[in-house]
TIKE-94451 format. One record per residue (C-alpha): y, x, z; residue number from 1; residue in one letter. Coordinates in steps of 0.5 Angstrom, whole numbers, plus 500, padded with zeros to 3 digits. Example, Ala and Ser with C-alpha at 12.3 -4.5 7.8 and 13.67 -1.06 7.14 Angstrom:
<recs>
REC,c2,c1,c3,num,residuo
REC,491,525,516,1,A
REC,498,527,514,2,S
</recs>
This chain:
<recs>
REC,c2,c1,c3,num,residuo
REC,540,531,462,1,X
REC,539,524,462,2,X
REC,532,524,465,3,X
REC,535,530,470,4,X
REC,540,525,472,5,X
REC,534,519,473,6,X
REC,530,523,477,7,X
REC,535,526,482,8,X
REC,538,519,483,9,X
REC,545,519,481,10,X
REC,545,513,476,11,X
REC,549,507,479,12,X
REC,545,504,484,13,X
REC,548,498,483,14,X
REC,548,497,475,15,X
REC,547,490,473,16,X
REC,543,488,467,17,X
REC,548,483,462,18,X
REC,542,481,458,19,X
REC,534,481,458,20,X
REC,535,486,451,21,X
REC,539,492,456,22,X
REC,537,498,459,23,X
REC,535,497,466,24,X
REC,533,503,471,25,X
REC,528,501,476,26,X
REC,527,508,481,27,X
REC,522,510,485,28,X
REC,520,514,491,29,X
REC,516,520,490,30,X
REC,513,525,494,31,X
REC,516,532,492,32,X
REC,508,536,492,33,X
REC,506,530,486,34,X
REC,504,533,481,35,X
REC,509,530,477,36,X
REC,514,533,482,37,X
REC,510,539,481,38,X
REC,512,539,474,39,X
REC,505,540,473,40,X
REC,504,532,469,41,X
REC,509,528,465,42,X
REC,512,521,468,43,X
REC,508,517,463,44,X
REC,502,522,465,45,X
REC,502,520,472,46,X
REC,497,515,475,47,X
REC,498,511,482,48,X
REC,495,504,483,49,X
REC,502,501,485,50,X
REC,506,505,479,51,X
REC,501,503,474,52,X
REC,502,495,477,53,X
REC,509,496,477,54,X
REC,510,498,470,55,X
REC,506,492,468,56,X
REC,509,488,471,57,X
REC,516,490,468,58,X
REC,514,490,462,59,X
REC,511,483,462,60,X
REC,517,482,466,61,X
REC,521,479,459,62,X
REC,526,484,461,63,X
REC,528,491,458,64,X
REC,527,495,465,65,X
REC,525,501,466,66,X
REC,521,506,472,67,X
REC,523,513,472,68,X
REC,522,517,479,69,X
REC,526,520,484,70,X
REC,522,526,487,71,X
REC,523,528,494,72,X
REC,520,529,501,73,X
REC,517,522,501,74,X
REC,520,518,508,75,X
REC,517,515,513,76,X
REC,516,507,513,77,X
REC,521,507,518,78,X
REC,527,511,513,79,X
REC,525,507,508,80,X
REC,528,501,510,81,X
REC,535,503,511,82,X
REC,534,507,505,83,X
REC,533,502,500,84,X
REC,539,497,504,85,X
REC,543,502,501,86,X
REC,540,502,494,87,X
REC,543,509,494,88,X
REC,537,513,492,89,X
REC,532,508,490,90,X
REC,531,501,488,91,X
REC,524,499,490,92,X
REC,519,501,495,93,X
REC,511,498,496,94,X
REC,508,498,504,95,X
REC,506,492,508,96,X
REC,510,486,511,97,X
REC,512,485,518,98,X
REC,518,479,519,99,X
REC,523,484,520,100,X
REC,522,487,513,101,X
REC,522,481,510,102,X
REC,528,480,514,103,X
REC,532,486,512,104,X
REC,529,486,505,105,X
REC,528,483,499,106,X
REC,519,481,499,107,X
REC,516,481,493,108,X
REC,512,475,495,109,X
REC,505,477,491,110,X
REC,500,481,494,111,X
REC,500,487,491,112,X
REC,492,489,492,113,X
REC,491,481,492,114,X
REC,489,481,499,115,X
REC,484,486,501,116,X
REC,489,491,505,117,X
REC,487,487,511,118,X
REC,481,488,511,119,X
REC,479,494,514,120,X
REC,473,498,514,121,X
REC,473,505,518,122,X
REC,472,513,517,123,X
REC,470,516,523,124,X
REC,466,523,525,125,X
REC,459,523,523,126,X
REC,458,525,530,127,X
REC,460,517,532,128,X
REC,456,514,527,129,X
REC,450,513,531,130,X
REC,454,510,536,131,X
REC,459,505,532,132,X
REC,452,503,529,133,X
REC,451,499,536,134,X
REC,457,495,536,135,X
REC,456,487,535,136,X
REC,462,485,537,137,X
REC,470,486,537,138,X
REC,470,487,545,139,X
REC,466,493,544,140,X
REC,470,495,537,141,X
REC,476,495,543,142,X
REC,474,501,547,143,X
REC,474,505,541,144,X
REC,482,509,539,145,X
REC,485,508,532,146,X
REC,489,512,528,147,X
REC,495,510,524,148,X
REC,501,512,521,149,X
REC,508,512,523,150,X
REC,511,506,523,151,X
REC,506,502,519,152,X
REC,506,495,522,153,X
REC,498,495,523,154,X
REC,500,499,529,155,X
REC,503,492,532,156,X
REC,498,488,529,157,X
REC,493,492,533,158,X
REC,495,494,539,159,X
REC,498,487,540,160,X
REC,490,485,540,161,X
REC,488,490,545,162,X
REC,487,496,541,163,X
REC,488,503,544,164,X
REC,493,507,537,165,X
REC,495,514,536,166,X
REC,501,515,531,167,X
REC,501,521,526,168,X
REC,503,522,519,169,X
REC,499,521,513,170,X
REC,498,528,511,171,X
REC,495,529,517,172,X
REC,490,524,520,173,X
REC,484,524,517,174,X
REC,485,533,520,175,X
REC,486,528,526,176,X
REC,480,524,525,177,X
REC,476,531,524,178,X
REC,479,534,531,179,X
REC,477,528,535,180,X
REC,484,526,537,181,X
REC,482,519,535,182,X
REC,476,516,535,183,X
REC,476,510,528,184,X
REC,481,511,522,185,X
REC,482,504,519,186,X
REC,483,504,512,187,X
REC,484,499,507,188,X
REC,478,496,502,189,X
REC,482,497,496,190,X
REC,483,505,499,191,X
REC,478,507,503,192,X
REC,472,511,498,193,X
REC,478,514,493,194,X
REC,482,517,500,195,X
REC,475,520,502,196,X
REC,473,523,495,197,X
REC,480,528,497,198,X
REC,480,527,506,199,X
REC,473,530,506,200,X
REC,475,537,503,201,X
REC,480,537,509,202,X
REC,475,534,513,203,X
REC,468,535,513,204,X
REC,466,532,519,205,X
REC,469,524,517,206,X
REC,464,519,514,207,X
REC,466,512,512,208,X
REC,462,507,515,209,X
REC,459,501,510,210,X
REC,457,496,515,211,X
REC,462,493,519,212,X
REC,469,491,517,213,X
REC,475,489,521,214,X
REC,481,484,519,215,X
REC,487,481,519,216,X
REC,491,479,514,217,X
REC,497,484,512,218,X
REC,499,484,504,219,X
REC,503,490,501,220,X
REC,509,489,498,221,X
REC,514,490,493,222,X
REC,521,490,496,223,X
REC,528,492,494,224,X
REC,534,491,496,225,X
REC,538,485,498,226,X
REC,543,488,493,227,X
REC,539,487,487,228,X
REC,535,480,488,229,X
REC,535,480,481,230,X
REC,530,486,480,231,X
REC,526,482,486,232,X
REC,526,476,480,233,X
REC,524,481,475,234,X
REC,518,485,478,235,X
REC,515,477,480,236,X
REC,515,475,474,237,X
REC,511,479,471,238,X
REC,506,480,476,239,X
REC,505,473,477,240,X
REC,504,474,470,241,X
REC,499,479,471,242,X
REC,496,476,476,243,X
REC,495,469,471,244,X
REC,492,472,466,245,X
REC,487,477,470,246,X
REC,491,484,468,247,X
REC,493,484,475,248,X
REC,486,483,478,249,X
REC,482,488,473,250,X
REC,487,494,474,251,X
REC,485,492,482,252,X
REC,478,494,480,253,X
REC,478,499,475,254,X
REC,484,503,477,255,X
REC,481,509,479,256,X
REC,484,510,485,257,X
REC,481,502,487,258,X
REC,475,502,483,259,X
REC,471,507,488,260,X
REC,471,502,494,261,X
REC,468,496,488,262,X
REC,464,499,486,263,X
REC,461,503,493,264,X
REC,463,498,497,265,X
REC,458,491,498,266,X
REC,464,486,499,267,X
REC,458,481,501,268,X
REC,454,486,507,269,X
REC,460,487,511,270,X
REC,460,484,519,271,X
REC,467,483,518,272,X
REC,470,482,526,273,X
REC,477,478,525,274,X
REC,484,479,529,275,X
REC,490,476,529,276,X
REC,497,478,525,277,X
REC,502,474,529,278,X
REC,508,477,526,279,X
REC,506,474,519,280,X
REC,511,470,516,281,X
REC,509,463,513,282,X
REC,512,466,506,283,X
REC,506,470,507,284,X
REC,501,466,510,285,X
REC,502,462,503,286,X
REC,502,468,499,287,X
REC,495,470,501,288,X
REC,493,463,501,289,X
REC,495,463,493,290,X
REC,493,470,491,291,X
REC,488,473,495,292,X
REC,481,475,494,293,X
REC,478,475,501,294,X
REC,479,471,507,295,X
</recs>
């Protein structure tokens, strides 16, 4: 009965520890056609990259916090923010940062993928992969349509730098991308290889293109609410120490949701065009001036 109550979300959100030795509950959002959700795994046998790092980070945190989930129809970015304002259903989230996330928010100012979110690189169809080959410079990338979900803050970035974007849901974009509805579907270094093992069962006709590589500067926040800023300070101190003592950067590189990008993709044999991210605040251009792998 007690874990029944953790995963639909009815302990009290406010619930504060007294100690660094009591309980503390630390829920998460998770998407209701998981496995887990489907009851097909257990929680402790449930493998994402962000839940896997937050669970190393409370437990080197110091403090006796635990994750547990709350299963539902994952929200959109855009819902996720008054949601978590709320702290009614859950206490953190991960996506990435934009001045009124940080402002509406608590950030957690590590980037949880040590900075590789915004360097880009592209699934296309295979029948624009000749084309793209002949690209040389950022002009010619413009004149190219991009896919992107709803509400995520890369739609600003780049429609700010003169790219022509598409919006739709994540379930759906690389089907999208498969139809021609778009031309480019930009996704993280960190992602790429390990979404398209799974995208390209639904899409057959996308490739991942290894040579050119778009970035901009966007890290990937943990965030909790303004109502809970000593959970904002339990879940820094344990990936600053994850990060100081190098756990954090071999679970990047070996975690199998992220490894497939190290080790398929030459961080070294990318021609990387860069754009500007003007709604980066100065909290976070000296969080990745501190912890990221590339710039």
């Amino acid at each position: 009965m007690i874990f029944t109550a953790y995963l639909f979300g009815s302990i009290p959100a406010h619930a504060q520890s007294a100690s660094t030795n009591d309980p503390r509950v630390v829920r998460i959002p998770m998407d209701t056609p998981s496995e887990f959700c489907r009851g097909e795994i257990t929680w402790e046998a449930h493998r994402e990259y962000h839940i896997d790092l937050l669970r190393l980070a409370l437990r080197l945190s110091g403090h006796n916090a635990t994750l547990v989930p709350v299963c539902m129809d994952y929200p959109t970015e855009d819902r996720r923010i008054p949601m978590l304002e709320a702290a009614d259903q859950f206490d953190t989230v991960f996506f990435g940062t934009n001045a009124e996330r940080e402002e509406r928010l608590l950030a957690v100012y590590i980037p949880i993928y040590l900075g590789t979110t915004g360097l880009r690189l592209f699934m296309l169809h295979k029948d624009l992969k000749e084309p793209f080959s002949q690209i040389e410079t950022i002009d010619d990338l413009r004149k190219l349509s991009m896919g992107q979900g709803l509400g995520w803050p890369d739609n600003e970035i780049l429609i700010d730098n003169g790219f022509d974007v598409v919006s739709g849901r994540y379930r759906t974009l690389h089907r999208m991308l498969d139809a021609r509805r778009f031309d480019l579907y930009p996704r993280a270094y960190w992602q790429i290889a390990g979404e398209w093992n799974w995208m390209k069962w639904e899409a057959p006709g996308i490739e991942i293109a290894k040579k050119t590589a778009l970035y901009y500067p966007q890290p990937i926040y943990f965030f909790v609410s303004p109502q809970n800023p000593d959970l904002r300070d339990i879940i820094e101190t344990g990936l600053k120490r994850a990060f100081s003592n190098g756990m954090m950067l071999d679970l990047l590189k070996t975690h199998r949701d992220t490894a497939p990008s190290f080790s398929q993709i030459d961080l070294h044999n990318l021609k990387v065009m860069r754009i500007e991210n003007k709604h980066l605040s100065d909290r976070s251009r000296k969080a990745m001036a501190q912890y990221s792998l590339f710039d």
